[in-house]
C-alpha positions in Angstrom: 71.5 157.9 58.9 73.7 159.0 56.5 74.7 156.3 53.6 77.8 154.2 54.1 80.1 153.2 51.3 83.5 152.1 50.6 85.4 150.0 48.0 86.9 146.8 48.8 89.9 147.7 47.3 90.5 150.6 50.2 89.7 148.5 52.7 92.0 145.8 52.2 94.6 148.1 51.4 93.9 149.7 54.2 96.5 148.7 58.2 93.6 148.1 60.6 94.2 147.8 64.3 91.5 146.1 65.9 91.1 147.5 69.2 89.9 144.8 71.9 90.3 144.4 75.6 91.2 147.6 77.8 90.5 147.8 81.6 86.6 148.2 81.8 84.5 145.7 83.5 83.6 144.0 80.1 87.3 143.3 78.9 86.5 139.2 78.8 83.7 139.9 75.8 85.8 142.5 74.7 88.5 140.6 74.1 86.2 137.7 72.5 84.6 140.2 70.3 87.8 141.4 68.9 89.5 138.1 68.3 86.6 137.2 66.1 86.5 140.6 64.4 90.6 140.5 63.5 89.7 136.1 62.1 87.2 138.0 60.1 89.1 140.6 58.4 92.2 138.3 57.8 90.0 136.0 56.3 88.7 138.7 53.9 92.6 139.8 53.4 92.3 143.0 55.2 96.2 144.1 56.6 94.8 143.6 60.4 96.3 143.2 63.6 94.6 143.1 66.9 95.6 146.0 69.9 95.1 145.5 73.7 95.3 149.0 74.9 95.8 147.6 78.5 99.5 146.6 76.8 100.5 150.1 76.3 97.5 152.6 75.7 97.6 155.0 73.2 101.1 155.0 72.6 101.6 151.7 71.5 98.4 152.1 68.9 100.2 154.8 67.9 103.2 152.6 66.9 101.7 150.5 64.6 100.3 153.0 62.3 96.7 152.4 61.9 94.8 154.0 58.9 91.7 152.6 60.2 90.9 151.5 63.5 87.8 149.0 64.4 86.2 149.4 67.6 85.8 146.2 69.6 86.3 148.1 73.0 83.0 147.4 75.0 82.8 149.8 78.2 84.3 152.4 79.5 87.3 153.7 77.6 86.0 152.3 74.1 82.4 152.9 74.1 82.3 156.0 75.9 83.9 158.4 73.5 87.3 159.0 75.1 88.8 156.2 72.6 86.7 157.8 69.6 88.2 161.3 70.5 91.9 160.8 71.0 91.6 159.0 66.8 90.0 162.3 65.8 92.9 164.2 67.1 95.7 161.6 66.0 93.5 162.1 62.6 92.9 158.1 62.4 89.7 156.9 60.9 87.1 154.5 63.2 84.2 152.4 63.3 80.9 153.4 64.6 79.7 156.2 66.3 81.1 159.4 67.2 82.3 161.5 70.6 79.1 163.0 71.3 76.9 160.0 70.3 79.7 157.3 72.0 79.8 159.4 75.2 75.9 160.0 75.4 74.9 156.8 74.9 77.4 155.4 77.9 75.3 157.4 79.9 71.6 155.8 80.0 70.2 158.0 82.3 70.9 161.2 79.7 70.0 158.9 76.9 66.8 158.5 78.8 66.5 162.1 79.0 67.0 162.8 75.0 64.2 160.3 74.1 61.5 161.6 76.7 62.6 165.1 75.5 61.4 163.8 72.2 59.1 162.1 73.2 59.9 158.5 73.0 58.6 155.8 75.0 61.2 155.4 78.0 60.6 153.9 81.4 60.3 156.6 84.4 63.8 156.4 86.2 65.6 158.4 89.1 69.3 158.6 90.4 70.2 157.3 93.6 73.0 158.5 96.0 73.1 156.4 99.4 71.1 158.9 101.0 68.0 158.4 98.7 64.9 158.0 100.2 64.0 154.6 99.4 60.6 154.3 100.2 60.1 157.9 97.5 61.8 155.9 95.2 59.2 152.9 95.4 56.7 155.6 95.2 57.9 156.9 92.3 59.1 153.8 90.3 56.3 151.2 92.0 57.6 147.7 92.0 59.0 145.5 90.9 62.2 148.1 90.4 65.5 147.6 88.1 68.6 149.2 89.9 71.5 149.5 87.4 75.1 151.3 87.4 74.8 154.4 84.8 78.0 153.7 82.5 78.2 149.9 82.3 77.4 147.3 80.1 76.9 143.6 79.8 74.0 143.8 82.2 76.7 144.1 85.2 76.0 145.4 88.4 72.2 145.2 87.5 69.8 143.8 90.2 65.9 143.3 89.9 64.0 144.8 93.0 61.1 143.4 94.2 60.8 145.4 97.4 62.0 148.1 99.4 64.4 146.2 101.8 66.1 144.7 98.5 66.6 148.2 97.0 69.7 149.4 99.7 71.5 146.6 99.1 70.8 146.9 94.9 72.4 150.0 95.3 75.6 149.2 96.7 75.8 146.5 94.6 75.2 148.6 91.8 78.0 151.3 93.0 80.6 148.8 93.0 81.0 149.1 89.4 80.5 153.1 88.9 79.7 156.1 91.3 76.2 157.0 89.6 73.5 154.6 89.7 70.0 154.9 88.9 66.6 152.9 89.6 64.3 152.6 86.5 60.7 151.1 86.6 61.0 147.6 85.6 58.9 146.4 82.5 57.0 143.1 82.7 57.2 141.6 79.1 59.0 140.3 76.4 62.4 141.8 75.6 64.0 142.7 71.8 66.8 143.6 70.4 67.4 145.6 67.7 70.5 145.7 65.4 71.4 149.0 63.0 73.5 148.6 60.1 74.0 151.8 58.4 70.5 152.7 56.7 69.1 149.3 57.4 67.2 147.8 60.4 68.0 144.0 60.9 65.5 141.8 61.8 64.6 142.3 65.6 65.3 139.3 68.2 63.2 138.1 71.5 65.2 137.3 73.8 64.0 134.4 76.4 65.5 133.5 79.4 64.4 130.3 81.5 65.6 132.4 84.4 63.8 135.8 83.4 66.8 137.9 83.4 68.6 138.6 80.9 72.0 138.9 83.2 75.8 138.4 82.0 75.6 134.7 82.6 72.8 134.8 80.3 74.1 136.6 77.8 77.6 135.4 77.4 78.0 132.0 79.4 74.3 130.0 78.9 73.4 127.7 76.4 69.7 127.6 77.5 68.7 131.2 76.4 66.8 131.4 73.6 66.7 133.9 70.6 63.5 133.6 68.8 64.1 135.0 65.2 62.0 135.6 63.7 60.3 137.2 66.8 56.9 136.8 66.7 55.7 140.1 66.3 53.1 141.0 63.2 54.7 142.9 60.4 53.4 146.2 61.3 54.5 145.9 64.7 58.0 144.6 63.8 57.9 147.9 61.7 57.2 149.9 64.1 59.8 148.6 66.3 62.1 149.4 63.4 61.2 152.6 63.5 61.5 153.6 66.9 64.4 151.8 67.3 65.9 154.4 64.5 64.5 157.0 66.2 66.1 156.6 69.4 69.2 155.5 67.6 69.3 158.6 65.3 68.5 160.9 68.7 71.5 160.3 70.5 73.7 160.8 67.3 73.9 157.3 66.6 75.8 156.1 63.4 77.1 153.3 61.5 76.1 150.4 63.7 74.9 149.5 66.6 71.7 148.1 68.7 68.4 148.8 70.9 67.2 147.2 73.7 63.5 147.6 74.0 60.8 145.9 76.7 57.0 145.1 75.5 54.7 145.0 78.2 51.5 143.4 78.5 49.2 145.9 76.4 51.7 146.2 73.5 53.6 149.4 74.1 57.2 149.1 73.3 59.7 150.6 76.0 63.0 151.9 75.0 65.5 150.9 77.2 69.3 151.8 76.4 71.3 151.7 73.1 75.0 150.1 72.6 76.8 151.9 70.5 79.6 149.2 70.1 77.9 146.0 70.2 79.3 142.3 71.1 80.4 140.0 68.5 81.0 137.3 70.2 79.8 133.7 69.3 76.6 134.7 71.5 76.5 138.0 70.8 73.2 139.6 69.0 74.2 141.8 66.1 75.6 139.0 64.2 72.6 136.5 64.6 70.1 139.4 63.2 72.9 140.0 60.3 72.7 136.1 59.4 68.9 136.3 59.7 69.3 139.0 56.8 71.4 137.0 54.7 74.7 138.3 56.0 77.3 136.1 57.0 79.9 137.5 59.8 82.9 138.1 57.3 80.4 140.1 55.2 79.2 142.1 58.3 82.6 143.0 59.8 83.3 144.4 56.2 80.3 146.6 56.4 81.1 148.0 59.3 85.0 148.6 58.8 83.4 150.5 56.0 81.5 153.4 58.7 84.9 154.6 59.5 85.7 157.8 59.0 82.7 159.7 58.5 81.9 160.5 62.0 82.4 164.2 62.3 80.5 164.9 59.1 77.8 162.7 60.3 77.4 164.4 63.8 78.7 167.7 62.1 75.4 167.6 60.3 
């Protein structure tokens, strides 16, 4: 990844619109994670206001002259590429990845196909249409299954299979929230997370959930998951998760920040399953609990990342 830099004196002279909300299935967090991001930067004396483009889309971010624009759109509309390539054209700088990387990694069935296409440790999936044949699909995947919508976040829509009669009904539940779904083997292990912040790898987190799924309620509305940091892994194998995790980060296109989700199963092999290109900040959200591991507060992290924007098209470019 390509080094980030930026003086503080350009960024606070700097309009940013923090862009929050929209109309995906993830506007709540959205909106969360923006609020927080816009405290941040008027706490640091940044010239920021926040932007709901469900008030008035484009237009009306248009009208309040951004030079810089950061990304807190989670889902489709924000983190799929489509915000990222109207700014290119309206010439406005933004935080985070680019259109190709911002639009791949929405889709975690192609992202799945880049890192087994290089190699990288990804578990087997198919796509279902509701004329699948289910009992192929448990021959394929085995069992216990995970059934997931293709472009969403936030865990929604995502249903743990543990036989064939429960994988019909996965599906549709899945299609209510996009028109591609796929079924992906389901890893029995711990779960990490890993958070990228320009050249550096934060410190990786173990998720644990009383329940065993890490679901939407988990993530965002319980108080009894737990996130073990430091995570228990040795050093070399926390390296090593660094490393794949900028690996698979890196494939897609990936820059200026952003996050892994990876599965360990029982013999020690690290899975990679999907990568979030515009990650939560919310008061449960991941990247900023792996930025305070580090030593860096959530003022100081918003800071670095306001300072990725702009150098997209170079980055992917190269």
């Amino acid at each position: 990844m390509q080094t980030i830099s930026a003086s503080e004196t350009d960024v606070q002279e700097s309009r940013v619109v923090v862009v929050y909300g929209g109309t995906s299935a993830e506007r709540d967090v959205s909106l969360k994670s923006g609020q927080a991001v816009l405290a941040a930067l008027r706490r640091q004396g940044v010239d920021a206001v926040g932007y709901d483009p469900h008030e008035a889309g484009l237009t009306g971010l248009e009208q309040l002259a951004p030079e810089q624009v950061f990304i807190a759109l989670h889902g489709r509309g924000g983190e799929d590429g489509c915000l990222q390539g109207a700014l290119e054209l309206l010439d406005i700088r933004y935080t985070g990845s680019g259109v190709m990387a911002s639009a791949l990694g929405m889709d975690k069935q192609r992202t799945k196909q880049v890192w087994q296409a290089l190699g990288l440790p990804t578990p087997g999936s198919v796509i279902l249409s509701g004329s699948s044949d289910w009992q192929d699909v448990v021959n394929q995947l085995g069992l216990p299954l995970i059934v997931k919508p293709v472009h969403e976040g936030s865990t929604l829509g995502i249903t743990i299979v543990n036989s064939q009669d429960e994988l019909v009904s996965a599906y549709h539940e899945a299609a209510r929230f996009d028109a591609q779904v796929m079924a992906e083997r389901f890893v029995v292990g711990d779960e990490y997370t890993v958070a990228l912040l320009g050249e550096q790898v934060l410190p990786a987190i173990r998720v644990e959930v009383p329940g065993g799924f890490y679901d939407y309620e988990a993530k965002y509305l319980s108080n009894t998951t737990q996130y073990h940091l430091p995570c228990g892994l040795s050093g070399d194998d926390e390296q090593a998760l660094a490393e794949l995790c900028q690996q698979a980060f890196a494939a897609i296109g990936g820059f200026g920040w952003g996050r892994v989700d990876v599965m360990r199963d029982s013999t020690g092999q690290f899975w990679l399953l999907e990568v979030n290109t515009v990650p939560g900040m919310t008061d449960h959200s991941l990247v900023p609990q792996a930025a305070a591991h580090a030593g860096i507060d959530f003022d100081q992290l918003v800071m670095e990342i306001l300072a990725t924007a702009g150098w997209q098209s170079d980055h992917e470019a190269a």
